[in-house]
C-alpha positions in Angstrom: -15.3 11.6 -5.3 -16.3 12.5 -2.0 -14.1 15.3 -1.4 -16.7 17.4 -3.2 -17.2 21.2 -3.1 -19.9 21.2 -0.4 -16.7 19.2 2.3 -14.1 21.6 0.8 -16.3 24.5 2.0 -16.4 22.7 5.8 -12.7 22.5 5.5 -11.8 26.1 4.6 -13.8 26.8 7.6 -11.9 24.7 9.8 -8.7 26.0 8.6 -10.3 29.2 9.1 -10.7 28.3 12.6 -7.6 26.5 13.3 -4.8 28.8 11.4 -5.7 32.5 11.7 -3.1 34.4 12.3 -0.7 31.4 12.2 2.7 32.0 10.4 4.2 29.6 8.1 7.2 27.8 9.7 8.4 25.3 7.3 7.3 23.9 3.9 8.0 20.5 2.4 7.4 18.2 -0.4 6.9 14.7 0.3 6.7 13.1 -2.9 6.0 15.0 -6.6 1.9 15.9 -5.4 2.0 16.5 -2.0 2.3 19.7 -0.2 2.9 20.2 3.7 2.8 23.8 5.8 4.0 23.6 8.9 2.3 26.7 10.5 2.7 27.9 14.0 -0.7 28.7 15.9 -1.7 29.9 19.0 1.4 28.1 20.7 0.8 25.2 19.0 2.7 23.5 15.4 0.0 23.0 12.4 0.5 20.7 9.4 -1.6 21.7 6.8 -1.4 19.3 4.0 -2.3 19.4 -0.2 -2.5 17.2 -2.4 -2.7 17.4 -6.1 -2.2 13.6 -6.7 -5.0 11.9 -9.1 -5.6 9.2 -6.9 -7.3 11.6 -4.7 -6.7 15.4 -4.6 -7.4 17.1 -1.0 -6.5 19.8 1.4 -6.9 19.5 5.6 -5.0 19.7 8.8 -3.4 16.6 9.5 -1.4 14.8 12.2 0.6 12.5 9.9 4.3 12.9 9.2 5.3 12.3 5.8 8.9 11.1 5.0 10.6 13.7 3.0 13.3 13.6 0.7 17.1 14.5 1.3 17.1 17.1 -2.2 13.7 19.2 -1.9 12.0 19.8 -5.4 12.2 23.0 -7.5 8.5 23.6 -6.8 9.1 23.2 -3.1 12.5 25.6 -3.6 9.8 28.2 -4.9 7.1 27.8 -2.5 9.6 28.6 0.5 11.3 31.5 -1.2 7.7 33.0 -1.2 5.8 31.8 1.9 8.4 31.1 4.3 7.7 33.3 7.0 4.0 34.3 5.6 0.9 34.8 7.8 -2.0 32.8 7.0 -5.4 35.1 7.2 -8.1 33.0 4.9 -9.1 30.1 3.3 -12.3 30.8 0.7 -13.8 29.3 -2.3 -14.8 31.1 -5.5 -18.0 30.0 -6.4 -19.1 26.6 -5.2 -16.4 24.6 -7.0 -13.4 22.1 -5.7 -11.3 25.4 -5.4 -9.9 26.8 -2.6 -7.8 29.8 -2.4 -5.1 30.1 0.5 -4.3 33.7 1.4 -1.8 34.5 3.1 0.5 37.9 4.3 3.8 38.6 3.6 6.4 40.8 2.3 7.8 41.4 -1.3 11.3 42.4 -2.3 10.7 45.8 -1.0 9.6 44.7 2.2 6.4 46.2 1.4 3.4 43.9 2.7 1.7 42.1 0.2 -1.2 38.9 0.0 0.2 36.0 -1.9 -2.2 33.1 -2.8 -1.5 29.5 -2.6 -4.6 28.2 -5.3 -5.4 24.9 -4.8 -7.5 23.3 -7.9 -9.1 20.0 -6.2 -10.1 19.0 -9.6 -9.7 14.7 -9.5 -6.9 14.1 -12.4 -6.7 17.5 -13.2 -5.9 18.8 -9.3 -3.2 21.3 -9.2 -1.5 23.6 -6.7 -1.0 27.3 -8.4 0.9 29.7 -6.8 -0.1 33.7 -7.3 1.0 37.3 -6.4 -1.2 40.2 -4.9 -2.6 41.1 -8.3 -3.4 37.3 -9.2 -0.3 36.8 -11.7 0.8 33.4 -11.6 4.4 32.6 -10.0 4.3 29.5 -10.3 2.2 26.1 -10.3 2.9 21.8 -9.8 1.7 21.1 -13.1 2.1 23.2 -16.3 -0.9 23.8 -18.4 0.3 24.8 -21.8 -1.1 25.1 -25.3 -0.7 21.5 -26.3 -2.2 20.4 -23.0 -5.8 22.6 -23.0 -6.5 25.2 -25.4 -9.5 26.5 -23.0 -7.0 27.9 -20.0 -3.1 27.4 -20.0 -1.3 28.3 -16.5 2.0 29.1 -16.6 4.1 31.5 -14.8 3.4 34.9 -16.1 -0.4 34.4 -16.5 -3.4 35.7 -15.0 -4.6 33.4 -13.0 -8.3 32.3 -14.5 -10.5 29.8 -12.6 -11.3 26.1 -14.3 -14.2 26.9 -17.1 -17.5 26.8 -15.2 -19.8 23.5 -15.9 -23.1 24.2 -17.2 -24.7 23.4 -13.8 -26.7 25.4 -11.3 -24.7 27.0 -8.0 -26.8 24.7 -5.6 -26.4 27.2 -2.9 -27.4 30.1 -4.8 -29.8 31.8 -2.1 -32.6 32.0 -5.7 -33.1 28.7 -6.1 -36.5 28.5 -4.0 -38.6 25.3 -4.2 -40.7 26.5 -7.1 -37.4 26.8 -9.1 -36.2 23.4 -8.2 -38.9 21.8 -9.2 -39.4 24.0 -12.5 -35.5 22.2 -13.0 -36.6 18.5 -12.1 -39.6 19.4 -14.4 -37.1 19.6 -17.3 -35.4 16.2 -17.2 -37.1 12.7 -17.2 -39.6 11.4 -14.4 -37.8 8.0 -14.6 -34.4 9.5 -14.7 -32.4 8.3 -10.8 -33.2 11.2 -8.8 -29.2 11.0 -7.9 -28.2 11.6 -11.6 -30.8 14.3 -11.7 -28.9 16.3 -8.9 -25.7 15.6 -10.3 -26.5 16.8 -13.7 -28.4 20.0 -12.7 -26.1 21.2 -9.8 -22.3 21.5 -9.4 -20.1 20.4 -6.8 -22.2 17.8 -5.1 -20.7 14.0 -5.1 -22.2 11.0 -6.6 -22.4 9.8 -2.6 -23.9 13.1 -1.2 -26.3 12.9 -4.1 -27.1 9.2 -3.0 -28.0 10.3 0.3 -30.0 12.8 -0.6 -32.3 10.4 -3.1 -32.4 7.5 0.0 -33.3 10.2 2.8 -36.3 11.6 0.2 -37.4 8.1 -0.7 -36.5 6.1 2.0 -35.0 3.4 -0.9 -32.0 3.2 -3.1 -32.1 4.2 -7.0 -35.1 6.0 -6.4 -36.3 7.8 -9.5 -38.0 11.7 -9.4 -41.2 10.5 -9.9 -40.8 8.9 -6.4 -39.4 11.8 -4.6 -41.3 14.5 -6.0 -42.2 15.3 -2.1 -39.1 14.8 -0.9 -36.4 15.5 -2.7 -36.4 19.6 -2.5 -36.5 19.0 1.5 -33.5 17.0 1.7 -31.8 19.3 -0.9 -32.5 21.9 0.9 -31.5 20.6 4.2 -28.4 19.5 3.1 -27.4 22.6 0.8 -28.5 24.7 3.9 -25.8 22.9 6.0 -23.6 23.5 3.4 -24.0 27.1 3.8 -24.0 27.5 7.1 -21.1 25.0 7.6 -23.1 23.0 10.0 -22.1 19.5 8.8 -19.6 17.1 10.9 -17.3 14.5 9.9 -18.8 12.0 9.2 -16.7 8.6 8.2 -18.0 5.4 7.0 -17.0 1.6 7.5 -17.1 -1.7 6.0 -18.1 -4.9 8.1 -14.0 -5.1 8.7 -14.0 -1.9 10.1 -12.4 -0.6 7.2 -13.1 3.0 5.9 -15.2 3.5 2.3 -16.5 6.6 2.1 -16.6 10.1 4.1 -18.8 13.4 3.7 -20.2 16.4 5.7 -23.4 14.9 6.4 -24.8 11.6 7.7 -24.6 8.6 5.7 -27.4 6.5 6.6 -27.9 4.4 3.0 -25.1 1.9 4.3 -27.7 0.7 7.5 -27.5 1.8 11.2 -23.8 1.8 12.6 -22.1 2.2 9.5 -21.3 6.0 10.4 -19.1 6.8 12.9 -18.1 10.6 13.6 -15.1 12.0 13.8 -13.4 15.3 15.7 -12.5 17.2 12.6 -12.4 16.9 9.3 -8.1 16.5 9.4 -8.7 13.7 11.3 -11.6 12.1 9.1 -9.1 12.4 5.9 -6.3 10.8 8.0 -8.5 8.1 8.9 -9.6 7.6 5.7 -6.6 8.2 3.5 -3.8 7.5 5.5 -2.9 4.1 5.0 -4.2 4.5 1.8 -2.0 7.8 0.8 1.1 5.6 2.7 0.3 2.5 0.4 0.4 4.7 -2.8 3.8 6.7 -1.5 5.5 3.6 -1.0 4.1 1.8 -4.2 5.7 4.9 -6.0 8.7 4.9 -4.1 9.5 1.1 -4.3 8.7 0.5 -8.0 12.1 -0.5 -8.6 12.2 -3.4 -6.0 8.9 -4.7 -6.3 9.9 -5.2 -10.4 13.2 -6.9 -9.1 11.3 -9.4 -7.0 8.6 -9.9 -9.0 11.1 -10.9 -11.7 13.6 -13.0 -9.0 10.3 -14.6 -8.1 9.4 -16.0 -12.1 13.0 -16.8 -12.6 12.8 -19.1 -9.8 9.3 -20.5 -10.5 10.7 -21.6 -14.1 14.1 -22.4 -12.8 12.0 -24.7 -9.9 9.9 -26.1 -13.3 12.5 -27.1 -15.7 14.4 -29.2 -12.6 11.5 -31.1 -11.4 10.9 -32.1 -15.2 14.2 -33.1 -15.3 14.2 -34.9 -12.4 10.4 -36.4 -13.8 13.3 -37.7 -17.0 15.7 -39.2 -14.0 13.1 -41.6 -12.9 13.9 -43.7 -16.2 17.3 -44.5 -15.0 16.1 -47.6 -13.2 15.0 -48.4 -16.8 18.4 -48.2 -18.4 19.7 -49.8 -15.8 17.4 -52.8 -16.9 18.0 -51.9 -20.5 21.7 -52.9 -19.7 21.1 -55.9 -17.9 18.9 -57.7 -20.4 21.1 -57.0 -22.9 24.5 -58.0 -21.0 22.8 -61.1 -20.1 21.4 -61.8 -23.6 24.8 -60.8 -25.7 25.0 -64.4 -27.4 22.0 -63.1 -28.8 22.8 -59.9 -30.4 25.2 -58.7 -33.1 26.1 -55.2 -34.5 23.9 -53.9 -37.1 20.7 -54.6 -35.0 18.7 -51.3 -35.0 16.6 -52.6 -31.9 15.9 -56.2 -30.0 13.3 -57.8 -28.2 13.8 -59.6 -24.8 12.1 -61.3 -22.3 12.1 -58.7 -19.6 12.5 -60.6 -16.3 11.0 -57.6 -13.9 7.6 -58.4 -15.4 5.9 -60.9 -13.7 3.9 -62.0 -16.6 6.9 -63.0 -18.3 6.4 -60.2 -21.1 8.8 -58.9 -23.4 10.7 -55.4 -24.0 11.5 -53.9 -26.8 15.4 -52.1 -26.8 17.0 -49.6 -28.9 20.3 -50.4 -29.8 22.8 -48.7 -31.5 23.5 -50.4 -34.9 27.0 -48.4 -34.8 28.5 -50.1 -31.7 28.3 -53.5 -30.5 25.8 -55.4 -27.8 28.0 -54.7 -25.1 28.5 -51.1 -26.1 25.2 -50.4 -26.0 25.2 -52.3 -22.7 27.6 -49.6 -21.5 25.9 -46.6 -22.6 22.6 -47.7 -20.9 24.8 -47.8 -18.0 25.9 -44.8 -18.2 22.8 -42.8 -18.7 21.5 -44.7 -15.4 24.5 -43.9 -13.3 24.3 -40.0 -14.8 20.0 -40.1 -13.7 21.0 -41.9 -10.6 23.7 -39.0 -9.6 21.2 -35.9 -11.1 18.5 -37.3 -9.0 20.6 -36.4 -6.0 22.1 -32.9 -7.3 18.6 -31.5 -8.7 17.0 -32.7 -5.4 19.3 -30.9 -3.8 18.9 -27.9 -6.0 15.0 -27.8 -6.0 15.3 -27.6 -2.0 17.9 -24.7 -2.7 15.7 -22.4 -5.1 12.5 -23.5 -3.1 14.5 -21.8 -0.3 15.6 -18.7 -2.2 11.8 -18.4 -3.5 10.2 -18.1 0.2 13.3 -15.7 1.0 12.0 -13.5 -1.7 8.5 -14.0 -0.4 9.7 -12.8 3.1 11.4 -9.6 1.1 8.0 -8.9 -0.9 6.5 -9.1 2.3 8.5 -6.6 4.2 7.8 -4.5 1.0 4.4 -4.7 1.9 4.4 -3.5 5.2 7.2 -1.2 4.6 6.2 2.5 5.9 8.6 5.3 5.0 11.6 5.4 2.8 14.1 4.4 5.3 12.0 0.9 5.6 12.7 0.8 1.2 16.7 1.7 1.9 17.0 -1.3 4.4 14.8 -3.2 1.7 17.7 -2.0 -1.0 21.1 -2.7 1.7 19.3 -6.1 2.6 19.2 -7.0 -1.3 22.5 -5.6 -2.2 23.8 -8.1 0.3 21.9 -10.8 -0.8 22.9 -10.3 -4.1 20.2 -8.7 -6.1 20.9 -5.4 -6.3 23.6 -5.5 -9.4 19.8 -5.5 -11.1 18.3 -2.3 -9.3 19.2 0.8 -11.1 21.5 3.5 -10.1 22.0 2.2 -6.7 25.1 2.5 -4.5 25.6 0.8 -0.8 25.4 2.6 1.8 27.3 1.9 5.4 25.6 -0.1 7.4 23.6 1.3 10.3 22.0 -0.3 13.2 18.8 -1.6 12.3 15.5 0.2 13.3 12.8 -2.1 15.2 9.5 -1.5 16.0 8.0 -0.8 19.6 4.8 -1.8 21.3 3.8 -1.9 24.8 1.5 -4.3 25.8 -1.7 -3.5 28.0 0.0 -4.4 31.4 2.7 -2.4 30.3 5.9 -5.3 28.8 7.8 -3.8 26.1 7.4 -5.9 23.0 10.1 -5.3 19.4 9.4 -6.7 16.2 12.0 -6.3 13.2 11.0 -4.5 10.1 12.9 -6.5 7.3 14.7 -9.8 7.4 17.7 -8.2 8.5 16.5 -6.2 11.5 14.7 -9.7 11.9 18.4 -11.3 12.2 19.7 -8.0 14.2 16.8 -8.4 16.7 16.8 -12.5 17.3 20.9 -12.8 17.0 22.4 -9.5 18.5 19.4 -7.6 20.4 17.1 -9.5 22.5 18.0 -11.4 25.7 18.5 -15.9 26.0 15.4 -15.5 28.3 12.8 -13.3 26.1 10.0 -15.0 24.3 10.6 -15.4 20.3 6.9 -14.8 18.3 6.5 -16.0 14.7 3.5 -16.4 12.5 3.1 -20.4 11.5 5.0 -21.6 7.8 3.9 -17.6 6.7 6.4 -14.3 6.0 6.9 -12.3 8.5 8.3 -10.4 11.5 10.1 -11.5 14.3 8.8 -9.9 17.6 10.3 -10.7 20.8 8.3 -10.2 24.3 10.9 -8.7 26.4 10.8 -10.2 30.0 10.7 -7.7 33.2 13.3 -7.8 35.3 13.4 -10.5 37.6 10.6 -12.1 35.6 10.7 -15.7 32.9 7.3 -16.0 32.2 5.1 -12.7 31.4 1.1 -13.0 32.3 -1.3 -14.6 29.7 -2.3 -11.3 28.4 1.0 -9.8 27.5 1.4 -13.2 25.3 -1.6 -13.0 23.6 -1.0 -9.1 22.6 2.5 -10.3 21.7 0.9 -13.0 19.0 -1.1 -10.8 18.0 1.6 -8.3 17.4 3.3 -10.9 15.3 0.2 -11.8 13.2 -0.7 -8.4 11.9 3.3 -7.7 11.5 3.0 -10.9 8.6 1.4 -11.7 5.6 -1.9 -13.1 7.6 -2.4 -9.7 9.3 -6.4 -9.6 7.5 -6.6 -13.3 8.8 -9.3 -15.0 11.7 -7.7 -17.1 14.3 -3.8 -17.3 13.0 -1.3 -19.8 14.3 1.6 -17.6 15.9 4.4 -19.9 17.2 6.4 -18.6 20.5 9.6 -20.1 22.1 12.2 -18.6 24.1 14.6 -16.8 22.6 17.4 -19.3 23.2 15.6 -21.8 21.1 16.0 -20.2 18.2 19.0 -20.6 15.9 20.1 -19.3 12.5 22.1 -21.6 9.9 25.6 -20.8 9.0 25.2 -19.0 5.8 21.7 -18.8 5.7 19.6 -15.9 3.9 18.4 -12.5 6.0 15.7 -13.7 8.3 15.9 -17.4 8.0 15.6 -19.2 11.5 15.1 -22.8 12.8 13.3 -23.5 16.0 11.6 -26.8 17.4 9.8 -27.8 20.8 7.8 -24.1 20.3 3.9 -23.6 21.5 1.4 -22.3 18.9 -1.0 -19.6 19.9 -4.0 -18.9 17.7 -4.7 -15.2 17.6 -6.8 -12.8 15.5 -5.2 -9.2 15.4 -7.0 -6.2 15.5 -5.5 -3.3 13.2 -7.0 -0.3 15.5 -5.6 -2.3 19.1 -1.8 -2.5 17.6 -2.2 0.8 16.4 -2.5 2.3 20.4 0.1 -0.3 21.5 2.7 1.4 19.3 5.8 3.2 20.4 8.3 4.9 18.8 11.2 3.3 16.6 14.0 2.1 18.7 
């Protein structure tokens, strides 16, 4: 992971720099592994988040703000009886591990001033937050470590604090590790051994990326082995466990082609090629960058478990309900059959008796003058069996129409649930998921999501944007703030915005006054509001349709979100993630 010991020891410093002094104003708990201080600094309000989550355990300043829940947890209950109030004076690492103790000042139940210690273990799946008293007794931690769960340390309430058993690696920034010593400990493994996995395996707390670097900057290639960096390799340790020390790095973030973030570190990354790298103004603001859609994603994913299994589940019932009647209407096709069945043997009755297990006739639809062969009935006579082909032609003839009808009904229901899965997708905090639940309880669906109760219905949030020139653009956030914006909100005269035969948003331009037709720019930044608010928002040159508003009509007694339109204009657009971003406003 990249958040290894060398970044943790830039960020202590730059909470260092950024909190001293600061006292602890609130404390939260987003979701089970998340931690937030709100600390007030030098006039200004502080966020200073932790995280203990697997996925990808870290601690910075940050300028997000988490969603938090109505009932906070115990662990949360604990941390404010304790630090609410507290005075943060360090941030320092014992040893050069993922560790990073919190210090702060405050009183005890005697009013006596006392340091309390917020310990947090950055450890990948083993992270943990561990909460400690001036003489290093544990009051309490996120995650018990008992007996059944490591028989090296436990850390329960009660306990000594002990740090995480030490690897058996070298302290790379252990002032007596000269040049001679390094290469007395590259001596020791194998010349052909990747001069990466050489680092990694002789010194602690140095990422598989940092050690990357450090083998590319010494050979000048990838997977370069220590016989090839024998020159090298001590100088670009050095340099970089030299910045480490003297906390000299910058953040430094790295992007795909798409612009999309893939790695971070204290140093330059230049293995990726020239203009990969891109520097950022602190490290809080590199992790944002880096984590925060993807810390949102895995918040929400945890958050909406129970919807996404009840659409994913709508959506198969409705693919096998959508099978079975187009097989079925596959078996209608033969009623023009029975109907000739019928026929032939109504016209040939002189010709037939009871008892006859089957006949063959002259079957006058076949130009050739060929026969057909026709089950009958030896039970009933001729014109019986004339009657039940009949039959079974007028009952295909009157199921072709009903299962028509009902394959256009569930093919309808399945693009509804598309349009739900997508507003899942794009959903953002838990008061997107409780429209999500209301919009389903309606429809419905939620009889099948556990535990939940309806709620009154509140005005529907919409999203703001402002385009460059300065027109105020709304987009719904779920089918029904779709409906509440395009029915109820916006005016006859605004323009309607719609990604092409694709789920997702509505978003309506909002004319200034006095004005029916906005300038060619403020259009274009509409469609491509309405393209990244859809299911094509990664997509090249997407089809956006735009109409007025007063164009646009919803069915009697049609699902959430479902609109008809004609006569529109089609815009191709190709939306930019970072230029929607800095159009955004508030939620109205």
């Amino acid at each position: 992971m990249a958040f290894d010991a060398g970044f943790l020891k830039h960020v202590c410093h730059e909470l260092n720099t950024c909190l001293a002094g600061g006292r602890v104003d609130r404390i939260s708990q987003p979701s089970r592994d998340e931690v937030v201080l709100y600390i007030r600094c030098q006039g200004e309000d502080r966020r200073l988040y932790i995280s203990a989550g697997g996925n990808g355990p870290r601690l910075h300043l940050t300028e997000e703000r988490p969603e938090n829940p109505q009932v906070p947890p115990m662990f949360c209950m604990l941390l404010r009886k304790h630090f609410s109030g507290a005075r943060f004076t360090e941030a320092r690492m014992p040893g050069f591990e993922r560790v990073a103790i919190l210090a702060f000042e405050t009183r005890d139940e005697l009013g006596e001033i006392s340091e309390k210690k917020i310990i947090c273990e950055m450890i990948g799946r083993f992270a943990n937050i561990i909460l400690t008293d001036s003489s290093g007794t544990i009051i309490g931690q996120l995650k018990t470590v008992d007996f059944s769960t490591s028989e090296k340390r436990q850390v329960l309430a009660g306990l000594k604090y002990e740090l995480p058993p030490a690897q058996d690696k070298r302290d790379p920034t252990d002032p007596g590790i000269g040049e001679r010593e390094f290469n007395g400990i590259a001596s020791g493994f194998p010349g052909d051994m990747k001069a990466d996995k050489f680092i990694m395996a002789a010194f602690s707390g140095i990422s598989p990326l940092v050690a990357r670097e450090i083998s590319y900057r010494a050979a000048g290639h990838e997977g370069a082995v220590l016989d090839d960096t024998a020159k090298g390799l001590w100088r670009e340790f050095s340099s970089t466990v030299s910045k480490i020390r003297e906390c000299g790095g910058r953040p430094w973030l790295v992007k795909d082609e798409t612009g999309h973030p893939v790695e971070y570190s204290f140093t330059e990354i230049s293995q990726y090629g020239p203009g990969s790298c891109t520097v950022c103004e602190s490290f809080g603001e590199l992790l944002d960058a880096y984590y925060g859609r993807r810390g949102l994603e895995d918040r929400i994913r945890k958050k909406s478990s129970d919807i996404s299994r009840l659409i994913k589940n709508a959506e198969g019932r409705i693919e096998r309900k959508i099978a079975a009647q187009k097989q079925e209407l596959e078996d209608c096709e033969a009623g023009d059959r029975y109907k000739l069945w019928g026929d032939l043997i109504t016209a040939n009755i002189y010709r037939l008796k009871r008892g006859m297990e089957s006949c063959e006739l002259v079957n006058w639809d076949d130009p050739a003058g060929g026969t057909v062969e026709i089950p009958l009935d030896k039970r009933l006579t001729p014109q019986a069996n004339a009657q039940i082909y009949y039959k079974k032609y007028s009952k295909a003839k009157v199921a072709k129409v009903v299962l028509a009808r009902q394959i256009e009904s569930a093919g309808a229901e399945l693009e509804y649930m598309k349009t739900v899965a997508d507003s899942l997708e794009r959903a953002e905090n838990e008061s997107d998921l409780s429209d999500i639940r209301a919009e389903l309880y309606q429809s419905g669906y939620a009889s099948k999501m556990k535990n939940y109760t309806a709620k009154k219905n509140l005005k529907p949030q919409l999203k703001r944007y402002r385009t460059s020139d300065g027109h105020l653009v709304l987009c719904g956030r779920n089918n029904t703030s779709n409906d509440y914006l395009t029915t109820k909100y916006a005016a006859k005269t605004d323009w309607w915005f719609h990604v092409k035969n694709q789920p997702g948003s509505h978003v309506v331009l909002v004319n200034n006054e006095g004005e029916t037709d906005p300038p060619e720019q403020a259009f274009t930044e509409a469609a491509e509001i309405a393209a990244y608010n859809s299911s094509a928002r990664d997509g090249v040159m997407v089809p956006v349709d735009y109409i007025t508003v007063s164009k646009v009509k919803k069915p009697s007694g049609s699902k959430p979100g479902f609109v008809i339109y004609t006569s529109n204009w089609t815009a191709y657009v190709t939306p930019d993630a970072e230029k929607i971003k800095n159009m955004s406003e508030r939620t109205v």
